[in-house]
N, C-alpha and C positions, 0 to 999 in steps of 0.2 A: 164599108162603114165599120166602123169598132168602138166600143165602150173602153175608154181607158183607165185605169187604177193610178195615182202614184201616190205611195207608203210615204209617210214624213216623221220627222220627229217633233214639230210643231207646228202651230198655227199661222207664225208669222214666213214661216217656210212658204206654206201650203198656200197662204194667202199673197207670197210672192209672186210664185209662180202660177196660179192662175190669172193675174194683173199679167206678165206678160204672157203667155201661152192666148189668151183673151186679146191683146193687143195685137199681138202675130198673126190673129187670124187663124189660130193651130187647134183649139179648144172651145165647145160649144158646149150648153146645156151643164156647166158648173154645177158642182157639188159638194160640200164638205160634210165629212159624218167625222165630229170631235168624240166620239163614245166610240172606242177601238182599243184593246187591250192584242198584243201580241203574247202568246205564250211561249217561252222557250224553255229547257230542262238544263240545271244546272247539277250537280253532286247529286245526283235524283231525285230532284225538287224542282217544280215547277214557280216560275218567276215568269212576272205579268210586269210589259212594259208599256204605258201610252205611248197610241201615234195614231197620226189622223189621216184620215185618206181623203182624196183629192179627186173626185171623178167625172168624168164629161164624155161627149162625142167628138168623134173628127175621121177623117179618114183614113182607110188604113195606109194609104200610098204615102200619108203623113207621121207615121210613126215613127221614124228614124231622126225628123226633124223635132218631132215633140223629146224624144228620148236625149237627143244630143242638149238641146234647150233644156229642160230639167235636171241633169250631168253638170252643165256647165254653170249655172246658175245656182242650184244647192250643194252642190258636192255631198260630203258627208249627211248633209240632213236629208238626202232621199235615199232613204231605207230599199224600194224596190219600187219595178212598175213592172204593169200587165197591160196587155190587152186582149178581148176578147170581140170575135166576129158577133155583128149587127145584122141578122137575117132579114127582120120586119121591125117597121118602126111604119108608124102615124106618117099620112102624107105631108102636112104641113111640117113637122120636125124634117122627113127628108129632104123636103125644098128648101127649108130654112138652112140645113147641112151645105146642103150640094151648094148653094148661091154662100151665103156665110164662113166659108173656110177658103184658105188658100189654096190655089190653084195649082194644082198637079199635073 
């Protein structure tokens, strides 16, 4: 199981792609956090950009499908994704996982 991040430049991105990643069957337990500022350093000043992250569960055998799906679907407006391994999670969430996502 893994917690996945994808980086966006807007809402209507972020809200693309969880409609289908949701539909796929690729993305469970949706999330949006619109309050995200990226810092970068420019001439040695720091500059803050909006972007909104996109986060949910799925499994990890499915990451390569979620990554290509978000690739090909925003291009440019997906900033970055992650994922991070699910050690322990709530028995209902893992049942709702394991039956709810596409089959590996």
């Amino acid at each position: 199981m893994i917690h996945v991040t994808f980086q966006t430049r807007t809402v209507a991105a972020a809200e693309k792609l969880a409609a289908v990643l949701m539909e796929k069957h690729l993305l469970l337990f949706p999330t949006l956090d619109t309050d995200h500022e990226e810092l970068t350093r420019v001439d040695g000043r720091l500059h803050r950009s909006s972007q909104l992250l996109l986060q949910g569960m799925s499994k990890a055998l499915l990451y390569r499908d979620l990554e290509r799906t978000a690739m090909d679907l925003l291009g440019s407006d997906l900033v970055r994704m992650h994922a991070l391994p699910v050690v322990n999670m709530d028995p209902e969430a893992q049942r709702q996982l394991l039956e709810q996502t596409a089959k590996v």
